[in-house]
matplotlib code that plots the C-alpha trace (Angstrom):
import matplotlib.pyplot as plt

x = [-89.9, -87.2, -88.6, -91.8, -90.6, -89.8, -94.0, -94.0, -96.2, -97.1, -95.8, -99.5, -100.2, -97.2, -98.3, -101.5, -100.4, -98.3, -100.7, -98.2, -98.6, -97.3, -95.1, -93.4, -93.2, -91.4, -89.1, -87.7, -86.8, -84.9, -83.7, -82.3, -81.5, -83.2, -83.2, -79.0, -79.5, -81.9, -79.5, -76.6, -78.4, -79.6, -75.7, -74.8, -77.5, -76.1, -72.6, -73.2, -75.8, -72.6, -70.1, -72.7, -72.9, -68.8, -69.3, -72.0]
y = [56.4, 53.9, 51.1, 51.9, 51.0, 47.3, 46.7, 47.4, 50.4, 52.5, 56.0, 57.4, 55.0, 55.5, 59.5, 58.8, 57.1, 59.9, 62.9, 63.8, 64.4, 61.3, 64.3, 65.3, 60.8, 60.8, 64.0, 62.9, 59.6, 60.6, 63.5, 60.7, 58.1, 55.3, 53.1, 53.1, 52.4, 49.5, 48.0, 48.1, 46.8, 44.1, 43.4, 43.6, 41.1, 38.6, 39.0, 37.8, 35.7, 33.8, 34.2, 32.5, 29.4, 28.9, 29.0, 26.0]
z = [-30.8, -31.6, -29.1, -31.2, -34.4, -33.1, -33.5, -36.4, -36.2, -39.8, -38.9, -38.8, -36.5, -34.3, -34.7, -33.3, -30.3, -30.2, -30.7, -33.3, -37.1, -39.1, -40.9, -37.6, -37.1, -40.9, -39.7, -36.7, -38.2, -40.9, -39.0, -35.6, -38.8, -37.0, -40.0, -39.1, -35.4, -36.1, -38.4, -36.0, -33.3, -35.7, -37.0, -33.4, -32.2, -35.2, -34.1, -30.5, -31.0, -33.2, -30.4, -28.1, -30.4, -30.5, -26.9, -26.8]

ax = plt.figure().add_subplot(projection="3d")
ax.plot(x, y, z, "-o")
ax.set_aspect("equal")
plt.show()
């Protein structure tokens, strides 16, 4: 599911592909709290992508 939510799927969407219900799609995200995991990856990404340019 989390690799999904990089393309920008709508959860119903997403749900279908999974032949889930969009309600079971909004659960488990707030339940795995994706939101937080996209957002470190995101602050993480930043971070080295600014170490790699004081390395240039």
């Amino acid at each position: 599911m989390y690799h999904n939510k990089e393309t920008n799927l709508t959860q119903k969407e997403l749900a279908t592909k999974a032949g889930v219900s969009q309600q079971y799609i909004s659960k488990i995200t707030k339940t795995s709290k994706m939101e937080l995991i996209h957002e470190a990856e995101s602050n993480l990404n930043t971070i080295l992508n600014g170490a790699d340019h004081k390395h240039q």
